[in-house]
Legacy VTK file of the C-alpha trace (Angstrom):
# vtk DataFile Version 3.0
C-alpha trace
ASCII
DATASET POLYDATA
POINTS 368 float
91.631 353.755 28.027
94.253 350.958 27.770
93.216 349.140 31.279
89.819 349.469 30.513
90.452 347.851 27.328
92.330 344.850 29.124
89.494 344.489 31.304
87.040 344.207 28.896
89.512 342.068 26.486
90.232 339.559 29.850
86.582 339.648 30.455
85.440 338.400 27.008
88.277 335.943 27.703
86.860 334.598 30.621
83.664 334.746 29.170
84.634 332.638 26.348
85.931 330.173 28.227
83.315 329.892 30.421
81.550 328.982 26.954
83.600 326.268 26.129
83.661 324.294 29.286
79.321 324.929 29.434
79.387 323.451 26.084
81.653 320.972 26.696
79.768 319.644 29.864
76.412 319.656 27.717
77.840 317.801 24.874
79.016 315.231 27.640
76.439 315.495 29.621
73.446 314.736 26.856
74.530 311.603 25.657
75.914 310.192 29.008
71.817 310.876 30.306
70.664 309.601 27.000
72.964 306.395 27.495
71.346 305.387 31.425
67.647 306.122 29.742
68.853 303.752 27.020
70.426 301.361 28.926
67.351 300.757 31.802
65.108 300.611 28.581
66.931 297.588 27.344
67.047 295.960 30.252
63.147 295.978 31.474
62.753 294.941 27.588
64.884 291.985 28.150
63.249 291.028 31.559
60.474 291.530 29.628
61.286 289.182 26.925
62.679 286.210 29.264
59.702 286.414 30.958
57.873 286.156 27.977
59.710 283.007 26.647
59.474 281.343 30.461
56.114 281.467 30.530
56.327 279.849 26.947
58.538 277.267 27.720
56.305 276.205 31.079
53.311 275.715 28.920
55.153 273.896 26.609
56.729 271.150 29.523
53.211 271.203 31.313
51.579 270.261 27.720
54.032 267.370 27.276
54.823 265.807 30.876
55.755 262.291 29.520
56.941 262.713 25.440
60.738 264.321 26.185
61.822 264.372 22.822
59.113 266.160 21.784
59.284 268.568 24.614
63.069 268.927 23.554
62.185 269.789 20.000
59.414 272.097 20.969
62.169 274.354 23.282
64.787 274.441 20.554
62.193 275.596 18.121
60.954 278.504 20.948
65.017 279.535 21.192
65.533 279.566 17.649
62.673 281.794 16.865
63.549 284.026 19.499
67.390 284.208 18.654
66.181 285.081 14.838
65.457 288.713 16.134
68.403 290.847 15.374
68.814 292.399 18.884
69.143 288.893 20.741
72.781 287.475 20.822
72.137 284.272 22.600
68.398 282.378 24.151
69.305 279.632 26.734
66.527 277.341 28.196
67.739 275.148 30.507
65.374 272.642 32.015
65.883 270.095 35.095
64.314 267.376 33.465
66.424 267.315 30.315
69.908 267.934 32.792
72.122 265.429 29.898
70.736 267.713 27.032
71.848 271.200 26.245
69.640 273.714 24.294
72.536 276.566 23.929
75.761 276.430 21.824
79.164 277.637 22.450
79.035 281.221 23.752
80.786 284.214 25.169
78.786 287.263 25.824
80.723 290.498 25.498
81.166 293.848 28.242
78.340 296.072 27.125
75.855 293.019 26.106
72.241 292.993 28.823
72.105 289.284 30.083
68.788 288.738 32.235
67.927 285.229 33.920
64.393 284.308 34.791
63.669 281.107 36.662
60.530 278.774 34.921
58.228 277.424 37.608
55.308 275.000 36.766
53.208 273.631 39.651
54.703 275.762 42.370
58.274 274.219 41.921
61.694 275.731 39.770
61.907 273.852 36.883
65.092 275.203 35.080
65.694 278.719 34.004
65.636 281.413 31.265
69.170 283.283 29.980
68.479 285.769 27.229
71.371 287.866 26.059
70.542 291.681 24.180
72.853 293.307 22.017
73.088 297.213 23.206
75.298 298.137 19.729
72.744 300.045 18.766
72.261 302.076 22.010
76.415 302.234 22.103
76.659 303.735 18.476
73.522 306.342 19.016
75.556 307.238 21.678
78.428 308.016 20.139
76.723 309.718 16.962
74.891 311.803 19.592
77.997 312.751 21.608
80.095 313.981 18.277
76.829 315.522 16.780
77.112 318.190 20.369
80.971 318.508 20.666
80.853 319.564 16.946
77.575 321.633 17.548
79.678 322.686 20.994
83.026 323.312 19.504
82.257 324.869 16.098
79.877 327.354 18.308
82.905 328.062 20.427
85.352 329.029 17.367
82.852 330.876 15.540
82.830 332.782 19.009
86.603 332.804 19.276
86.549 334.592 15.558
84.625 337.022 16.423
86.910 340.179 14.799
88.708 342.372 17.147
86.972 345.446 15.662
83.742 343.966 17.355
85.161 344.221 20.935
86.992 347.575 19.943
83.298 348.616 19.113
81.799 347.477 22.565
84.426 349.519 24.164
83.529 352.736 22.804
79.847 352.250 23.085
80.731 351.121 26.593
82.936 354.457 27.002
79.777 356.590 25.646
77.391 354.518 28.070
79.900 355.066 31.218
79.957 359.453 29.797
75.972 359.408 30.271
75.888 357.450 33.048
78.646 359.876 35.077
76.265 362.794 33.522
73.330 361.213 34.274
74.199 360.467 38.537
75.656 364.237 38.602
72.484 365.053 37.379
70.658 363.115 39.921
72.575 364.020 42.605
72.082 368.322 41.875
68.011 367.313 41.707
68.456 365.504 45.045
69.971 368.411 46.649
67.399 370.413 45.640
64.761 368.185 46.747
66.080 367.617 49.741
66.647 371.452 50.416
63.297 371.638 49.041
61.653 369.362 51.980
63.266 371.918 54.522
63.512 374.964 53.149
60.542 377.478 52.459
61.498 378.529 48.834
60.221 382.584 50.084
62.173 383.220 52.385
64.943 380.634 52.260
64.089 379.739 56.084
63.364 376.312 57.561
59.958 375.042 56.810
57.275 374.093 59.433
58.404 370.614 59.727
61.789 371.478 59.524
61.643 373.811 62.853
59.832 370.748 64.676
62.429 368.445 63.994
65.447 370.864 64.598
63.233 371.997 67.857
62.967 368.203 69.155
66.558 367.618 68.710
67.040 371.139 71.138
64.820 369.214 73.516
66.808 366.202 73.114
70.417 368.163 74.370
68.207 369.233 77.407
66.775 366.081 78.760
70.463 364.982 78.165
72.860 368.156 79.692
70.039 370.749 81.153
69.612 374.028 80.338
66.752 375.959 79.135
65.316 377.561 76.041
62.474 379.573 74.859
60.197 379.328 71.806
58.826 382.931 69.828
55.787 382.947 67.473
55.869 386.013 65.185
52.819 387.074 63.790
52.436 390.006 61.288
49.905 392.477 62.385
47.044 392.882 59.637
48.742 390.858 57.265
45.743 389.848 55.238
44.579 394.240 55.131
48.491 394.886 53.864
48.069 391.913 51.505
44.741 392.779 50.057
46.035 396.478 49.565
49.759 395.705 48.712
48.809 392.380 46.762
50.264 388.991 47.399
53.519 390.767 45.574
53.990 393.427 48.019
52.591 390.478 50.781
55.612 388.205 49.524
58.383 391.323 49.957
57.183 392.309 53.406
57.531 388.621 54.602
61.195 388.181 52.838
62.401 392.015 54.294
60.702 390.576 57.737
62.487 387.006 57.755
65.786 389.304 56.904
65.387 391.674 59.653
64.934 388.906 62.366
67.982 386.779 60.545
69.996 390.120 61.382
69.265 390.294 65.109
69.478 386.630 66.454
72.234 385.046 67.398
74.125 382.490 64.810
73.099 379.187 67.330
69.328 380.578 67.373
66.740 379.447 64.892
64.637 380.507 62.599
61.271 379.199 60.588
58.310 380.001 58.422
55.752 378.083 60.843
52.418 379.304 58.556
51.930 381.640 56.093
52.254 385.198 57.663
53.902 383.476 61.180
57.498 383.156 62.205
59.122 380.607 64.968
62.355 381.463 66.797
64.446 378.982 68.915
66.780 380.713 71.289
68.272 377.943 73.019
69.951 378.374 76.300
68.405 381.405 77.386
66.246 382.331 80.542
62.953 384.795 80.998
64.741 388.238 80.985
66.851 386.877 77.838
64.053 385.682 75.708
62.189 389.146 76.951
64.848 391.394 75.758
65.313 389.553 72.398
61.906 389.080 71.492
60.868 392.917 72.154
64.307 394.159 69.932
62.699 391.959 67.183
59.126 393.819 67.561
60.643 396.685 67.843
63.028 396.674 64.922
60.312 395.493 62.602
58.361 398.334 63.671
60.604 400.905 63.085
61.093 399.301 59.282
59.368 401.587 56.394
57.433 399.129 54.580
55.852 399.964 51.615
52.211 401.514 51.885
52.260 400.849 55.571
50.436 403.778 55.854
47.009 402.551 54.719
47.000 400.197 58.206
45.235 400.663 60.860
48.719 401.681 62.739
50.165 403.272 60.272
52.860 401.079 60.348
53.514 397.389 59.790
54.430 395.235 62.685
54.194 392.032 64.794
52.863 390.577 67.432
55.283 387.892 69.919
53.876 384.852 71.638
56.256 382.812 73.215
57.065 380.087 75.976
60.202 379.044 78.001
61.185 375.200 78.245
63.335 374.005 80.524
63.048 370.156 80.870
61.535 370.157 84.324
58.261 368.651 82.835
58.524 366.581 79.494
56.907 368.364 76.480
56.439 367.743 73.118
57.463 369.979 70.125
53.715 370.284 69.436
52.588 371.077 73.197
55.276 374.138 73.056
53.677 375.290 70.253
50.501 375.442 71.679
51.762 377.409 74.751
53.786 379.945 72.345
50.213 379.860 70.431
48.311 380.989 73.347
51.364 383.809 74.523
50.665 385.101 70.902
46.645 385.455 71.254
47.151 387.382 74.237
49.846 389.584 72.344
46.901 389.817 69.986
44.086 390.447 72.678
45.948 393.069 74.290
46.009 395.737 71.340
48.983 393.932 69.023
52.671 395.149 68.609
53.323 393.367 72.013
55.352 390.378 73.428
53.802 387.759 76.174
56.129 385.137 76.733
54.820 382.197 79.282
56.220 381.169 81.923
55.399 377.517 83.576
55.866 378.046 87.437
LINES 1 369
368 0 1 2 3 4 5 6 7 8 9 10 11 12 13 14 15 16 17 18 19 20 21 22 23 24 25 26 27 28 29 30 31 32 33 34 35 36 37 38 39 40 41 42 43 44 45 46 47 48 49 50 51 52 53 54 55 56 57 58 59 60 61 62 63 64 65 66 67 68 69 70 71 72 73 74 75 76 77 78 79 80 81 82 83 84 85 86 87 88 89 90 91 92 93 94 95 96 97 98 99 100 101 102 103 104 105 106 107 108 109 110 111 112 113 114 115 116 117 118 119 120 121 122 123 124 125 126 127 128 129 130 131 132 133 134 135 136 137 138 139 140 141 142 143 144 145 146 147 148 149 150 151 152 153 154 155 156 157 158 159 160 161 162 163 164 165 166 167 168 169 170 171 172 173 174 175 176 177 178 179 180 181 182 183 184 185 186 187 188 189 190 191 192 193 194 195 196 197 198 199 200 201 202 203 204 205 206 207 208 209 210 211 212 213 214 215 216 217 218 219 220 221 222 223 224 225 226 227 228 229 230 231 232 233 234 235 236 237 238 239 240 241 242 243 244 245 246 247 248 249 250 251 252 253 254 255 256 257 258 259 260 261 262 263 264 265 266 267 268 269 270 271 272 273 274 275 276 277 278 279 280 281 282 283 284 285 286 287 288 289 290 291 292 293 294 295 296 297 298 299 300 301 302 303 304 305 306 307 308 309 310 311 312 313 314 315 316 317 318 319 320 321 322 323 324 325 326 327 328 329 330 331 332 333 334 335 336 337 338 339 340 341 342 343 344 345 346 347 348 349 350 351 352 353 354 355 356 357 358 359 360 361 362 363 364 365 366 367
């Protein structure tokens, strides 16, 4: 359990890590995108405002076109009542008509101050412009108290994650250990029920033969091997002669046995490449593949035969005296294309006239 252990330890590790450097990019992150919000804020505000005090300052020179020390007195009164707000450094108006007087004092603006310049117009012409300088302290410091706020948020997250006690993980482990038991348990478990399942699609659970779809499939892939290499094969339908008089006297018990001792019997005398099916309830299908006329003959009349010779329980009571079958059956040897279900049919019909003609027989077809 020691490299699992390492595993898991490196994991948490890495996962830790992974931690820090997520919370490290958020606290970073959050107060750089609150800082641009900020800082375009300020600045339409400050457009804004120099705007504001241009269109001021134009109504004040268009008021008083010809009385210059008045106009003077009335733009040093605007600039000092804007510059009393505490978020405006510095208010310059600077006007073409007064070019020998200056409306600003000494002044050096600093890196992170918002300067904005705004031209004043009055009758279609420039007539000087605006310069209003914003403090962005304010912005600056909430940046700053934002930014330690997250890293400690970040990093005090991050330790309290990094102290998390060893028993903790050691904990994990063993539930992890338990979890990984089940899980092994639980596929094994899965895997045994798929088996069956699957053995259950192709298997008839009586008699342990291949089911009716099962014997289509396996006979299409026969087919298959012809159209590819040649050859021939030949398809048997065993039916069980007065099945439903045995099964009404015997009951579907002593039904169920003859079938099984039946599907036994015919298991015994086929070859180990020939196969065998329960097509329908008291019916059999053979596939003996590469085999002509004679060869199909001969095996399908050992298998009535053999069955016939069988003792089977309260036999007696038929109309026979005995239990036995009757053999349909068709040959297939590629020269015209058939399907599964078209043999079938042919085997079918082979087996009525088995039937027709006094049962206990074999009729094989044979296309010409």
């Amino acid at each position: 359990m020691s490299k699992p252990k390492e595993t898991v330890k490196a994991f948490t590790t890495r996962m830790l890590a992974l931690a820090l450097m997520t919370s490290l990019l958020i606290s970073l992150g959050t107060p750089l995108t609150y800082l641009c919000f900020a800082w375009k804020a300020k600045q339409a505000e400050t457009i804004a405002l120099a705007q504001q005090i241009a269109r001021e300052t134009q109504a004040i020179i268009i008021s008083n076109p010809d009385a210059k020390q008045h106009t003077l007195l009335q733009l040093n009164n605007l600039a000092s009542f804007y510059q009393q707000r505490p978020d405006i450094k510095h208010v310059k108006i600077a006007a073409n008509r007064f070019t020998s007087e200056t409306l600003d004092t000494p002044f050096s603006p600093s890196f992170f101050d918002i300067i904005q310049r705004v031209d004043i117009f009055c009758r279609g012409t420039t007539q000087g412009y605006i310069e209003v300088t914003t403090s962005t302290t304010g912005i600056m410091v909430s940046t700053v108290i934002l930014t330690g706020i997250f890293l400690g948020l970040g990093l005090l997250i991050n330790t309290l994650l990094y102290r998390l006690p060893v028993s903790i993980v050691d904990e994990n482990e063993k539930k992890m250990t338990v979890l990984i038991n089940k899980l092994k348990t639980t596929t094994e478990e899965l895997t045994k029920t798929k088996h069956q399942l699957e053995q259950t699609t192709i298997i008839d659970c009586k008699t342990g033969l291949y089911n009716a779809c099962q014997s289509t499939k396996r006979l299409e892939e026969e087919i298959a091997k012809i159209s590819l290499y040649g050859g021939s094969l030949a398809v048997l339908i065993l039916d069980i002669d007065h099945f439903r008089q045995y099964n009404d006297h015997s009951g579907h018990k002593g039904g169920d046995e003859a079938i099984s001792t039946i599907a036994l019997l015919i298991k015994k005398l086929i070859r180990t490449n020939d196969l065998i099916g329960r097509f329908c309830g008291d019916k059999f299908i053979v596939i003996l593949p590469d085999v002509d006329y004679n060869q199909a003959i001969s095996t399908a009349d050992r298998l009535r035969s053999s069955i016939a010779k069988h003792r089977f329980p309260e036999a007696e009571f038929l109309p026979s005296g005995k239990l036995t079958v009757s053999i349909g059956g068709t040959m297939y040897d590629g020269s015209v294309s058939l399907t599964p279900q078209q043999i079938f049919v042919q085997a079918e019909h082979a087996l009525r006239q088995a039937k027709n003609s006094g049962r206990n027989k074999v009729v094989i077809f044979q296309a010409t």
